[in-house]
Backbone bond lengths (Angstrom), bond angles and torsions (degrees), N, CA, C in turn:
res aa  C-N    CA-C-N  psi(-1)  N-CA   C-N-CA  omega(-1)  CA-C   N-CA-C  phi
1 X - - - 1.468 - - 1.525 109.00 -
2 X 1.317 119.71 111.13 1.704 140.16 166.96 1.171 95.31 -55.42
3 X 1.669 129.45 121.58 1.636 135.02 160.15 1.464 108.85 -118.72
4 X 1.135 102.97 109.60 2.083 100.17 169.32 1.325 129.28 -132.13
5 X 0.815 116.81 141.48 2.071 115.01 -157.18 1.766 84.77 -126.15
6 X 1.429 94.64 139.21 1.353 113.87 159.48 1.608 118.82 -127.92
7 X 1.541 126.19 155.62 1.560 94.37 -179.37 1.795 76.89 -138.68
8 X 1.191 96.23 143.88 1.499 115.67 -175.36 1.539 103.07 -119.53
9 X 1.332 124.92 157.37 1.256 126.48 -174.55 1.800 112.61 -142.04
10 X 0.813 128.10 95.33 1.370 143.36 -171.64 1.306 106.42 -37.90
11 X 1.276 113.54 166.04 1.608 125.28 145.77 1.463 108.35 -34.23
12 X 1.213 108.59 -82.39 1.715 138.62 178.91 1.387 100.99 -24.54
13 X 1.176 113.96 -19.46 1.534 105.18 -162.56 1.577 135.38 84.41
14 X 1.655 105.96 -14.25 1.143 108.93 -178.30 1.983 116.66 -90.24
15 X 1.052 105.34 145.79 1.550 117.24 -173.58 1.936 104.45 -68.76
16 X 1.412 91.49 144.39 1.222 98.94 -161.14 2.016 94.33 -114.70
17 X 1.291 146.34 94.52 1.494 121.79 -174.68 1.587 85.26 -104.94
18 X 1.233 99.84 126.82 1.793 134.17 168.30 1.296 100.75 -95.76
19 X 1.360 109.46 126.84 1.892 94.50 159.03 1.672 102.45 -147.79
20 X 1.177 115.96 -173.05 1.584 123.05 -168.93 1.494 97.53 -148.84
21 X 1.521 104.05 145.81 1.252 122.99 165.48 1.322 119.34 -111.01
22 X 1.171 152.77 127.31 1.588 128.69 -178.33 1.528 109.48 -148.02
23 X 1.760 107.45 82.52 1.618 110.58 -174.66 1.241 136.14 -74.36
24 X 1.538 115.34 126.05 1.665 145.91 -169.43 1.719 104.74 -19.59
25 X 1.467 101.23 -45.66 1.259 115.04 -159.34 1.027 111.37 -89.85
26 X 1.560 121.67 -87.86 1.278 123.98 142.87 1.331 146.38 17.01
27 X 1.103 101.13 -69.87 1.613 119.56 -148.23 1.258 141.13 79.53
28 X 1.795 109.17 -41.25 1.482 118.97 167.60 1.527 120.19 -21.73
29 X 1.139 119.40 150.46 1.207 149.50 -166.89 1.444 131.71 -147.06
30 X 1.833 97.54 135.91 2.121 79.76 -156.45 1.869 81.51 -148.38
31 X 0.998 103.03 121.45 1.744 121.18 168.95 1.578 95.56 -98.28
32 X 1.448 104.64 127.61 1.414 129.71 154.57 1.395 142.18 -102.74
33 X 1.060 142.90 157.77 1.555 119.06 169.00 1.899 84.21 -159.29
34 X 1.414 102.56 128.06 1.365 120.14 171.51 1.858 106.75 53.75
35 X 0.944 98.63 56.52 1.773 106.62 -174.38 1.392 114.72 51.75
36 X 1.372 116.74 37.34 1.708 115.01 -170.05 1.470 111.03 -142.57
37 X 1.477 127.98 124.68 1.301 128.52 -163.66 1.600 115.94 -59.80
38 X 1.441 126.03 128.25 1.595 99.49 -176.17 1.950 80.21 -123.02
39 X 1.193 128.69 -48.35 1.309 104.28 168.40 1.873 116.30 -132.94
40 X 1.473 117.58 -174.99 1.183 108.54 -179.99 1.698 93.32 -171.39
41 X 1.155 100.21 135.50 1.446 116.36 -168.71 1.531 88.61 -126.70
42 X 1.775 91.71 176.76 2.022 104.58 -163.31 2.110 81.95 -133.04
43 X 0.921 102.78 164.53 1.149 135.27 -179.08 1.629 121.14 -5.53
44 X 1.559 106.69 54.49 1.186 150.70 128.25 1.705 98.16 10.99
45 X 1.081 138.95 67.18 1.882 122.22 148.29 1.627 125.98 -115.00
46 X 1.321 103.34 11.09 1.223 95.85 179.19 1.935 119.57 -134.43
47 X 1.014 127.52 179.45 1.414 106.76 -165.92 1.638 117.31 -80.13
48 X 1.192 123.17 114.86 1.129 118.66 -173.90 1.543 118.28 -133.39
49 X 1.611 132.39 171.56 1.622 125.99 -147.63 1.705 95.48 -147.30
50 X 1.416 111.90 114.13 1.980 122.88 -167.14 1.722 75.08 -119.07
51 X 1.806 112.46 127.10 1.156 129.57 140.04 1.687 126.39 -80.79
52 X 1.105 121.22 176.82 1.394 111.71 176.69 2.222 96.68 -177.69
53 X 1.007 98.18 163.82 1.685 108.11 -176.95 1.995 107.19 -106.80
54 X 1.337 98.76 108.98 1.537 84.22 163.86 1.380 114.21 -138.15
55 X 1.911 95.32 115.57 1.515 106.02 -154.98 1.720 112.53 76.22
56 X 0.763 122.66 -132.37 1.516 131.67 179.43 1.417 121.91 -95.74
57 X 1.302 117.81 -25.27 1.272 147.60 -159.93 1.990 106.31 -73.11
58 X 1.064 134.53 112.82 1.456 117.53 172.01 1.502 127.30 -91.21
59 X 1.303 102.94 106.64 1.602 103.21 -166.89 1.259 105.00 -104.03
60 X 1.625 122.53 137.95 1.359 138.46 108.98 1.345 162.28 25.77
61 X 1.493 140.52 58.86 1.258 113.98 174.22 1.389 104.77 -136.50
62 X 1.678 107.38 114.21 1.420 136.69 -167.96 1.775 108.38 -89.16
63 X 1.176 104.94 143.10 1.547 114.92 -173.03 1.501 105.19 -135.12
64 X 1.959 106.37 98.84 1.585 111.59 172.08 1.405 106.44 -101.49
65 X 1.159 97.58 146.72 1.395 112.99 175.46 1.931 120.59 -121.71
66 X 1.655 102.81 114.65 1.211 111.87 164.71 1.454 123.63 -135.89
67 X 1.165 94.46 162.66 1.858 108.72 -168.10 2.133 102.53 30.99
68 X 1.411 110.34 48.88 1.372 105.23 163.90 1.642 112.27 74.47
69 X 1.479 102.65 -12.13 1.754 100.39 152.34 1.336 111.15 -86.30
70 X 1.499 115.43 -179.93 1.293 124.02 -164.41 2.060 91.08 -139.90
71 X 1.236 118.47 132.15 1.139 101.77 -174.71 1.636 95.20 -131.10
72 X 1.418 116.80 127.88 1.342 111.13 178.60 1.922 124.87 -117.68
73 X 1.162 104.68 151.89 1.826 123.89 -158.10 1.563 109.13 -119.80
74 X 1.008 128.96 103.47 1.623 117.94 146.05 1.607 113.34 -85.38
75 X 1.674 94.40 144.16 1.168 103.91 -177.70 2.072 102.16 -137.32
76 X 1.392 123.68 164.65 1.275 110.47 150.46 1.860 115.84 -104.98
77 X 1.083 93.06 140.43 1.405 103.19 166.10 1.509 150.14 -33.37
78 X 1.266 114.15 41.05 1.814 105.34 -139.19 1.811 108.58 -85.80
79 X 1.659 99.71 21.03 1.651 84.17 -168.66 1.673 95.48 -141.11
80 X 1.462 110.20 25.28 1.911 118.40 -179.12 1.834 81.89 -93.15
81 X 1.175 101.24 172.98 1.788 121.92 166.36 1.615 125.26 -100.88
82 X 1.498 96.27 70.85 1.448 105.83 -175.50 1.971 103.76 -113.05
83 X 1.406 85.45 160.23 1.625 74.02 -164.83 1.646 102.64 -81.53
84 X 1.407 130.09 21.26 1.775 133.62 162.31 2.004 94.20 -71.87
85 X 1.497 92.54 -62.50 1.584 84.88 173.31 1.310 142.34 -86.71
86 X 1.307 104.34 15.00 1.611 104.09 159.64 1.679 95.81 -75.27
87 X 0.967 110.30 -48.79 1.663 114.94 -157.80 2.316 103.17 -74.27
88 X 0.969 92.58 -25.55 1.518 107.18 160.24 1.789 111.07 -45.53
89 X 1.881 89.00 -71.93 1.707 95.08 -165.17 1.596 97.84 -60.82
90 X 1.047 105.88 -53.32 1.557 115.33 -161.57 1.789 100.27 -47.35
91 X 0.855 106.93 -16.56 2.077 100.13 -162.31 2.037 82.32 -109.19
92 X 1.024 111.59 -24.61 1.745 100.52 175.97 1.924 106.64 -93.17
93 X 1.060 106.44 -16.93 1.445 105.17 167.45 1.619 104.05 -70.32
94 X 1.309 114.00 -62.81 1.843 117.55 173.45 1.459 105.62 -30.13
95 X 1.328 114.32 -62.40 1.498 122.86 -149.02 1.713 82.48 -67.78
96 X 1.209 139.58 -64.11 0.943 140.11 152.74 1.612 128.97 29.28
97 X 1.462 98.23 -98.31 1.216 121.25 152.02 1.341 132.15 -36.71
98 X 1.433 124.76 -40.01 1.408 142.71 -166.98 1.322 98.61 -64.17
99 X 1.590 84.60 -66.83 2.036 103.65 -175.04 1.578 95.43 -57.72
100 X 0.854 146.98 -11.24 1.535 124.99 -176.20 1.595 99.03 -104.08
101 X 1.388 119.55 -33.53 1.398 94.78 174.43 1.790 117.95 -80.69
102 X 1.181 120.21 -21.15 1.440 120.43 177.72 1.623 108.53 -70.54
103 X 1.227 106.39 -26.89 1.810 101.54 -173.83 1.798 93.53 -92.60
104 X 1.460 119.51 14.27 1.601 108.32 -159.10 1.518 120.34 2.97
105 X 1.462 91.10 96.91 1.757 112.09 -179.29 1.584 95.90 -157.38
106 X 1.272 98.88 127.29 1.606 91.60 172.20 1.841 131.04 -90.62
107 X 0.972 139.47 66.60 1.173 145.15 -142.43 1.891 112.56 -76.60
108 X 0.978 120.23 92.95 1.738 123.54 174.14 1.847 103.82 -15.90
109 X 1.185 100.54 143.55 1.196 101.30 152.44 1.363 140.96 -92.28
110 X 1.393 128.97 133.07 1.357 136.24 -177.07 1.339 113.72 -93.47
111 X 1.407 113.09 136.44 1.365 103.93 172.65 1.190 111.70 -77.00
112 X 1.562 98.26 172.46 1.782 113.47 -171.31 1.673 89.72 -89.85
113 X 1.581 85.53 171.72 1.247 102.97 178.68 1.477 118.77 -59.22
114 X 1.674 129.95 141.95 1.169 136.78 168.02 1.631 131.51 -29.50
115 X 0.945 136.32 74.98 1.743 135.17 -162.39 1.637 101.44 -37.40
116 X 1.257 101.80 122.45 1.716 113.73 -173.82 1.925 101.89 -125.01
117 X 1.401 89.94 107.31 1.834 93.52 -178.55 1.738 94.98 -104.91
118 X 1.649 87.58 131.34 1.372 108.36 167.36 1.606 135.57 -43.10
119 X 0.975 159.49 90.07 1.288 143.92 177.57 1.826 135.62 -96.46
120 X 1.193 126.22 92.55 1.262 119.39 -167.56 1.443 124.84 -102.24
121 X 0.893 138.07 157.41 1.467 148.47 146.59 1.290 110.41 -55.60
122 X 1.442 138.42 99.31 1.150 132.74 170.11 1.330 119.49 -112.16
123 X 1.406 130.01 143.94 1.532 110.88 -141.34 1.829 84.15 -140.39
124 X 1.003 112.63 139.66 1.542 131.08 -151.38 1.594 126.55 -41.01
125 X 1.001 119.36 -36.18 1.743 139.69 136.44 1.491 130.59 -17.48
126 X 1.979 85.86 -46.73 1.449 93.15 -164.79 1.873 101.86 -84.75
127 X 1.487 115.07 -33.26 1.454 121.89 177.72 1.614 109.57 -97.27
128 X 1.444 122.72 22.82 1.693 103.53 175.11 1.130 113.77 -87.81
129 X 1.354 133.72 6.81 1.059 128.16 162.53 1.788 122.78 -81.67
130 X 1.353 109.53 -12.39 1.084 123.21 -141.54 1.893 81.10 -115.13
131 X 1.270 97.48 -61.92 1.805 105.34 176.61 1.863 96.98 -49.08
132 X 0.778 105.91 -65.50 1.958 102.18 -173.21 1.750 116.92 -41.43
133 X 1.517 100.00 -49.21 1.377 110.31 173.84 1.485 119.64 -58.42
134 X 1.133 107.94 -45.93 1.885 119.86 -158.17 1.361 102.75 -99.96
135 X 1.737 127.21 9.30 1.189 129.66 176.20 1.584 101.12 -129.60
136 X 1.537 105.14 -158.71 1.422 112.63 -145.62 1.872 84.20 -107.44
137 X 1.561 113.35 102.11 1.129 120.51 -162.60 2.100 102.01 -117.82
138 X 1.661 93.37 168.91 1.438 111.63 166.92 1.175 122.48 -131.31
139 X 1.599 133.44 162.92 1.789 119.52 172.94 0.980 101.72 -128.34
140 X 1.272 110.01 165.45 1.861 116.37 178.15 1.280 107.31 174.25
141 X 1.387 93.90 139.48 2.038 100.96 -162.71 1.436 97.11 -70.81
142 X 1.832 95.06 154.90 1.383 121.08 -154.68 1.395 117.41 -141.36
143 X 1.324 114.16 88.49 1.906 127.89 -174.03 1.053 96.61 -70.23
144 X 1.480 98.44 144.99 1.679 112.56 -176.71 1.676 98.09 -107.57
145 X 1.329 99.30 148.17 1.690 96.46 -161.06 1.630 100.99 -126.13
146 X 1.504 102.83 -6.08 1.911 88.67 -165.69 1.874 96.68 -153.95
147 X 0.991 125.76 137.92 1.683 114.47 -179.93 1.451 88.29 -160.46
148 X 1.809 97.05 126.47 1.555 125.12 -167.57 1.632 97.39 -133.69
149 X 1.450 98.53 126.26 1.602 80.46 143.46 1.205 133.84 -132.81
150 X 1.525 140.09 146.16 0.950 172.56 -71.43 1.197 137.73 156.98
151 X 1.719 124.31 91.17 1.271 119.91 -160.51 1.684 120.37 63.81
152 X 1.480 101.90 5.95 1.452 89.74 177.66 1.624 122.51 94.21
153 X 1.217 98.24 5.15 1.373 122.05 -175.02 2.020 103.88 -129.15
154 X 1.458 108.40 153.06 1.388 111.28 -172.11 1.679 95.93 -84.82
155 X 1.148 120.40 143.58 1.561 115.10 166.07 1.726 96.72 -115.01
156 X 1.361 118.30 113.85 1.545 121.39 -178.84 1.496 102.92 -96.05
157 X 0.960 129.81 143.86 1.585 137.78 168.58 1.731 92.99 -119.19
158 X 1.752 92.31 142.96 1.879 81.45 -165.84 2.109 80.57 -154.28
159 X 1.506 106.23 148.65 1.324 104.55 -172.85 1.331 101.85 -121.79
160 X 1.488 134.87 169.62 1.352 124.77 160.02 1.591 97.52 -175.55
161 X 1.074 110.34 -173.71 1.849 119.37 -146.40 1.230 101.60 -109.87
162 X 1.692 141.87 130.79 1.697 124.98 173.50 1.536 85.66 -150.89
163 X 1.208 105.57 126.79 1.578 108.45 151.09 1.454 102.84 79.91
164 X 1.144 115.55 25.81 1.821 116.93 -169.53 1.642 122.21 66.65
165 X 1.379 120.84 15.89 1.412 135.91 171.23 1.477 112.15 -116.58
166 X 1.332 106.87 156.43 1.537 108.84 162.16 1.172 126.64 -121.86
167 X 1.868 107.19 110.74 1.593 123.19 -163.99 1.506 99.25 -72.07
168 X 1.290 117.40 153.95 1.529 128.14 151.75 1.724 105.43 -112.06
169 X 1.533 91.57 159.34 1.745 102.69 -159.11 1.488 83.34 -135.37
170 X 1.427 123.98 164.60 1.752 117.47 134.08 1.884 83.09 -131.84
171 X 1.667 89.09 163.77 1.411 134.65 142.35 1.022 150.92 -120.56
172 X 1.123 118.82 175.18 1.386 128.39 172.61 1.671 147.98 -84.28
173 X 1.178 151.50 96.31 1.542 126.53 -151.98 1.516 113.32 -136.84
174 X 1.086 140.49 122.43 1.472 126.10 -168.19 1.238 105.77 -74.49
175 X 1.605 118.19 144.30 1.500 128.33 -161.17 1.497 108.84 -85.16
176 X 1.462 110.74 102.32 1.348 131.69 -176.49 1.724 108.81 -79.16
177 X 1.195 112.50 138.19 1.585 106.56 154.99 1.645 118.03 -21.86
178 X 1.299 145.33 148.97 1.104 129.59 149.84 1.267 114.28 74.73
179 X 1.443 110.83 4.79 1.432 114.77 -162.11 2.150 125.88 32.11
180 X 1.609 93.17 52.45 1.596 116.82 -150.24 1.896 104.33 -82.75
181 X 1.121 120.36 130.78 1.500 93.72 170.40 1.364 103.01 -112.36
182 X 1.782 102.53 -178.32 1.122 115.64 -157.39 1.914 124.39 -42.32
183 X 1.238 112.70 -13.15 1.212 114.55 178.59 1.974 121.95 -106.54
184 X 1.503 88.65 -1.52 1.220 116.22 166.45 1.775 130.74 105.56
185 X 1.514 89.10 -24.31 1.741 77.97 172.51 1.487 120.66 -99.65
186 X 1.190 112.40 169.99 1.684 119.79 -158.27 1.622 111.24 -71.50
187 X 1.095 116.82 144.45 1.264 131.92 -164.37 1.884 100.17 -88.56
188 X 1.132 109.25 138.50 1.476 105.45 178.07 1.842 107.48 -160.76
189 X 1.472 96.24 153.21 1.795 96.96 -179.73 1.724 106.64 -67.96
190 X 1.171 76.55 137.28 1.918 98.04 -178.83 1.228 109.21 118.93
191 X 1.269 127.67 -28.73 1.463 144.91 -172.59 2.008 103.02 -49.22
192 X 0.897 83.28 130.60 1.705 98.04 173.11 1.628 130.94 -107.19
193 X 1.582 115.89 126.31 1.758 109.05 -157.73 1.473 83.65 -143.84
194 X 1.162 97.92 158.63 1.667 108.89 160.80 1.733 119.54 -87.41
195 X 1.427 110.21 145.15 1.440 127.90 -129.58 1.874 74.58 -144.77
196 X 1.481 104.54 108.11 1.539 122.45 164.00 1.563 101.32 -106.48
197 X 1.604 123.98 134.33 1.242 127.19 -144.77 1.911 89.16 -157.18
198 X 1.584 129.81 136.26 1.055 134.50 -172.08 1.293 94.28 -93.87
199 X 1.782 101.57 136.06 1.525 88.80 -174.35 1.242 144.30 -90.15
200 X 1.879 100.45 3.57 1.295 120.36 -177.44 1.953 90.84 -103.74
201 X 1.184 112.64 26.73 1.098 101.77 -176.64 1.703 113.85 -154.24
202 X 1.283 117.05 49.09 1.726 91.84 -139.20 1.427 113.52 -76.89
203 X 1.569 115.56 -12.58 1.862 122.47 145.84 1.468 103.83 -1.75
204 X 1.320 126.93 -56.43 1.473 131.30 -143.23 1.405 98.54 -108.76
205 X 1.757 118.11 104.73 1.028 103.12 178.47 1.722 97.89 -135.03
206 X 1.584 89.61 145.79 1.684 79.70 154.91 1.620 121.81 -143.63
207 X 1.553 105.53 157.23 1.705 111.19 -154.88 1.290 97.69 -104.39
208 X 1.132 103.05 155.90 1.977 123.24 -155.11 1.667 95.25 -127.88
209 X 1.776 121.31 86.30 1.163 126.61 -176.23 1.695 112.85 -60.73
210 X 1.745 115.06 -24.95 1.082 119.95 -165.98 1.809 97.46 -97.59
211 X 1.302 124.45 33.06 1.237 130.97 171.23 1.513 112.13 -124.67
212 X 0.782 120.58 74.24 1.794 100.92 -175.98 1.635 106.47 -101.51
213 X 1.588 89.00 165.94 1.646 93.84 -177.39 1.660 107.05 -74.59
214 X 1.455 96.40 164.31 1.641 96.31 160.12 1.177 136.65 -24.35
215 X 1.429 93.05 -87.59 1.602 109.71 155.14 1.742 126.37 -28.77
216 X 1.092 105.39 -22.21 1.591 98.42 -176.85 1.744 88.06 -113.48
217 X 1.437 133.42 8.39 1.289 106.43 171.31 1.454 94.95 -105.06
218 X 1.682 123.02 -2.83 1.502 114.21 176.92 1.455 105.88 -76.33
219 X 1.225 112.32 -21.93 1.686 121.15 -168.54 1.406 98.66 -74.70
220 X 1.269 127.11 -46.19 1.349 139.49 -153.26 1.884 92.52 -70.36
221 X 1.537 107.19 -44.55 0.996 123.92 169.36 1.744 128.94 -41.27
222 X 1.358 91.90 -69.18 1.656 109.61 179.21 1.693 109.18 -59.53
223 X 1.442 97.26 -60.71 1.955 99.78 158.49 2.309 121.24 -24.65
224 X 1.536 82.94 -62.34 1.777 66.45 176.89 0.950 118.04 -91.17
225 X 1.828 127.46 3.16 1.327 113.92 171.70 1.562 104.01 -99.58
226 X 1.021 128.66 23.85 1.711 143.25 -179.41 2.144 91.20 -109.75
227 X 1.419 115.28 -50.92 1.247 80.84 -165.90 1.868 107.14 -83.90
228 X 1.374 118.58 -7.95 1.322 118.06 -158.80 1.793 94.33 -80.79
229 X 0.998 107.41 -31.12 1.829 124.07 160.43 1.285 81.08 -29.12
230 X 1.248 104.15 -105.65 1.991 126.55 -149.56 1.369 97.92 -37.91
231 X 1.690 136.89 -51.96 1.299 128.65 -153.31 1.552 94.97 -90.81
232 X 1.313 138.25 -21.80 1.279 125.65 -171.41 1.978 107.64 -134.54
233 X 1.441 93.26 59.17 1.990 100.86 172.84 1.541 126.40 -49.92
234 X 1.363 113.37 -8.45 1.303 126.52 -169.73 1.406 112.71 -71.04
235 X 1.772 105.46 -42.00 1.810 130.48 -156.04 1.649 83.93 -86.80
236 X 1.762 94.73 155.41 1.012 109.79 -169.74 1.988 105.38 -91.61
237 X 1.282 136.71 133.46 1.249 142.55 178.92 1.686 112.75 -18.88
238 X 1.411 117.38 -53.33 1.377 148.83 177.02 1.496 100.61 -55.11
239 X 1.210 111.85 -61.82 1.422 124.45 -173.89 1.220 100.04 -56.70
240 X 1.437 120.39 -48.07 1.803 120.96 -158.00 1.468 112.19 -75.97
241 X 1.518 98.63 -29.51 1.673 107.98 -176.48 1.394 111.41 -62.81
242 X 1.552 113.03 -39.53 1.677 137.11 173.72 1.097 116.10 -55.26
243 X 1.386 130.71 -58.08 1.809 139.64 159.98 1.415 95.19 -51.73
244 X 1.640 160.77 -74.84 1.089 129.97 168.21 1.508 139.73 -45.21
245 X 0.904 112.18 -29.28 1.484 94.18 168.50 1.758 107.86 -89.02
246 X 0.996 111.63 -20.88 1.564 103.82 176.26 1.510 100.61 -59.14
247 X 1.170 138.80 -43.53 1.634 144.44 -167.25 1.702 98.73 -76.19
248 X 1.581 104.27 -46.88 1.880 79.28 168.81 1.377 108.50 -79.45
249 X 1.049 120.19 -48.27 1.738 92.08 -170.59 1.508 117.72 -65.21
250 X 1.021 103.58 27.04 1.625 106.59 171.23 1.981 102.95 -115.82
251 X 1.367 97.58 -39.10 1.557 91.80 -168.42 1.385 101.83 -128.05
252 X 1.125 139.69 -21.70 1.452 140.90 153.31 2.036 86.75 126.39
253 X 1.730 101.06 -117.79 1.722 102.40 -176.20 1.487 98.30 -76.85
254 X 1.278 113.47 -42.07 1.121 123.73 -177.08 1.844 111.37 -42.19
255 X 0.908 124.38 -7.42 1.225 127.78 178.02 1.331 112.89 -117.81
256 X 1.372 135.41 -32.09 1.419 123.33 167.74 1.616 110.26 -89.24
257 X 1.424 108.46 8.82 1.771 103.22 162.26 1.902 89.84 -95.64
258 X 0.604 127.56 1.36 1.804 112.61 175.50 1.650 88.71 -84.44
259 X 1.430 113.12 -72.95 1.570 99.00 160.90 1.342 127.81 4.07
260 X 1.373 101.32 -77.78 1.672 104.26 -153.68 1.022 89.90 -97.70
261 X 0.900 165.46 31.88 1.776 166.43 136.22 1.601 105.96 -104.04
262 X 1.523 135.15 8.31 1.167 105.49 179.59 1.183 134.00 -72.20
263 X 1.749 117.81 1.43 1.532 113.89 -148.60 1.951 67.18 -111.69
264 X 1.042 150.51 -18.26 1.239 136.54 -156.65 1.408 111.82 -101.74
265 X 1.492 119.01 120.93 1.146 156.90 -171.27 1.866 95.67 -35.04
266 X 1.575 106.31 142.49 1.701 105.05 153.36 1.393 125.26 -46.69
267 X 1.165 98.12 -61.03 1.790 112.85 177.99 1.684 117.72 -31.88
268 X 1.740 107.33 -48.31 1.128 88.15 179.14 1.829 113.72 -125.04
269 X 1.371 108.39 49.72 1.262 108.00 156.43 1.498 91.99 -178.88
270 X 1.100 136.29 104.42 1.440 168.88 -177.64 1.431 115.89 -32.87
271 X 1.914 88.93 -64.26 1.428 109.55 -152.86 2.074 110.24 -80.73
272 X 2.133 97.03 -31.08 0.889 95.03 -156.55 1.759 95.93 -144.14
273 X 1.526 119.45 107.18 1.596 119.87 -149.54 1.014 108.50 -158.29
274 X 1.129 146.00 156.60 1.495 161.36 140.73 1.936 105.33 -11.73
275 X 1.015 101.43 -5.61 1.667 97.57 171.71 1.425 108.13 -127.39
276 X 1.282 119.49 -13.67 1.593 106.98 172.86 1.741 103.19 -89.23
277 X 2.035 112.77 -22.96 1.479 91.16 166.65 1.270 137.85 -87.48
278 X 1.655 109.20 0.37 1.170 100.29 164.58 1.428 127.54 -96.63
279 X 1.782 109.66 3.84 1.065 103.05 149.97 1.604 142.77 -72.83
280 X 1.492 83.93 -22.16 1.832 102.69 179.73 1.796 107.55 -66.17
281 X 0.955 98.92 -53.59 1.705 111.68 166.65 1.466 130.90 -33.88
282 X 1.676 106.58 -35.99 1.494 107.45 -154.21 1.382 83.90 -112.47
283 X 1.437 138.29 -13.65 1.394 126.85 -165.48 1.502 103.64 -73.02
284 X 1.322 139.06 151.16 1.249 158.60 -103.85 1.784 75.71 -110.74
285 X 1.843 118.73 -70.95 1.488 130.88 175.98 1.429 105.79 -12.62
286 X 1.404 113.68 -63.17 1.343 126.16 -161.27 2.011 102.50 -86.40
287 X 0.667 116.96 -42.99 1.301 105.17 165.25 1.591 131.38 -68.82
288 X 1.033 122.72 -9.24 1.233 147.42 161.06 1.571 112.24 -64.42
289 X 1.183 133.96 -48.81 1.298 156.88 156.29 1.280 126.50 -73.96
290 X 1.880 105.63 -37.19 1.634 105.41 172.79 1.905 100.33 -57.52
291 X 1.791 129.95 -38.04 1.062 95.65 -178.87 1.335 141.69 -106.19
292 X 1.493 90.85 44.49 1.814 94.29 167.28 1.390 93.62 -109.75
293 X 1.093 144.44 -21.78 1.373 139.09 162.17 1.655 109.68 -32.23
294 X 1.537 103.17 -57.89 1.444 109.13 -169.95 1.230 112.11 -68.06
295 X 1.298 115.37 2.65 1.948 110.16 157.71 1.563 125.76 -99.75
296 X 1.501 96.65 3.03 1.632 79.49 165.33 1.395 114.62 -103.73
């Protein structure tokens, strides 16, 4: 199994982690960015090139192949016709100019580089998310019934209702600590998400991990107020329920996985640990709220 992480950093400032999976056996293939599927290809042996947009920017990730290895490159795009690089040339044409009148030298102009548009083979997997969205679609919550992993990658089997039948789907998920998704708590069968489904098609579905039902955000709920129970027996039930919802309404899931991860080490779960809850804790927001808690 091929593993490669890239971390890109936006304009915005915000961190971009890209990574790749690319299995021995298999072949399959799974592009990530911030624990979230952006593409995934099937049986992968020969050299091939997946674009993708992050932020404005058009990035890259090229697959050469020699002597039966596979060697892989991110790059950004700086010479396709996107409007990041119109606004690119245009601000290096300025700079351009400037420097030629301050050094008074008159320097010819060169053209820019040749406009080079991407073209791929994209093979049905890789755009059903994209076909469901940009067409004439439906949603409907979607139990996950089966979770394997495989090559190092999550294989989800996930069911949901269209047309008075019940379709089965699988996906794809890169294998997180904790088996954690993007908002941080652990993924498990029974779990409930919303399920976007084409409607002349409803075979074709795809599930939206960062959507969950009610019901699975009360669970998400009861979960960190079940482990903050065990680690803190002293606080009163009332009280404990109050410190959780104060942490989601401060951070949404993302805050009752600090919860349920607080007793667990940096080392082995990154995103969500015993140091992001005691950071959540001590911030001014949360103390502000921790003391009306302490009156019930």
């Amino acid at each position: 199994m091929a593993q490669f992480h890239w971390v890109y950093v936006g304009d915005s400032g915000k961190h971009y982690k890209v990574g790749l999976f690319h299995g021995d056996r298999t072949g399959h293939l799974l592009i990530h960015c911030n624990a979230r599927i952006m593409l995934y290809d099937f049986h992968v042996r020969e050299p091939k090139s997946y674009s993708f947009f992050l932020e404005e920017e058009l990035c890259e990730i090229d697959l050469e192949q020699r002597d039966d290895r596979f060697y892989y490159t991110f790059n950004i795009n700086k010479s396709a016709d996107t409007p990041r690089n119109r606004v690119r040339k245009a601000t290096e044409k300025l700079h351009w100019r400037q420097s030629a009148i301050f050094f008074g030298s008159l320097v010819a102009c060169v053209a820019l580089a040749v406009i080079l548009f991407l073209r791929f083979d994209k093979k049905q997997d890789e755009v059903k998310r994209g076909q469901i969205l940009s067409g004439s679609h439906k949603t409907e919550l979607g139990k996950i019934e089966a979770i394997e992993v495989n090559d190092d990658v999550l294989e989800v089997s996930f069911a949901y209702r269209a047309k008075g039948q019940v379709q089965r789907n699988t996906t794809a998920l890169p294998l997180t600590p904790y088996q954690t998704l993007e908002h941080g708590m652990p993924l498990e069968t029974g779990d409930e998400f919303l399920v976007a489904y084409a409607r002349e098609n409803p075979d074709v579905g795809y599930i939206d991990f960062n959507q969950p039902s009610e019901p699975q955000i009360n669970l998400y709920f009861r979960k960190a107020v079940t482990k903050h129970t065990i680690l803190h027996p002293e606080l009163r039930p009332r009280q404990i329920n109050c410190l959780a919802n104060a942490a989601f309404s401060l951070k949404g899931i993302e805050g009752l996985a600090d919860f349920y991860f607080q007793d667990t080490p940096v080392e082995e779960n990154p995103e969500h640990n015993e140091l992001t809850f005691n950071r959540l804790v001590r911030d001014l927001p949360f103390q502000k709220l921790a003391k009306d808690c302490a009156l019930e």
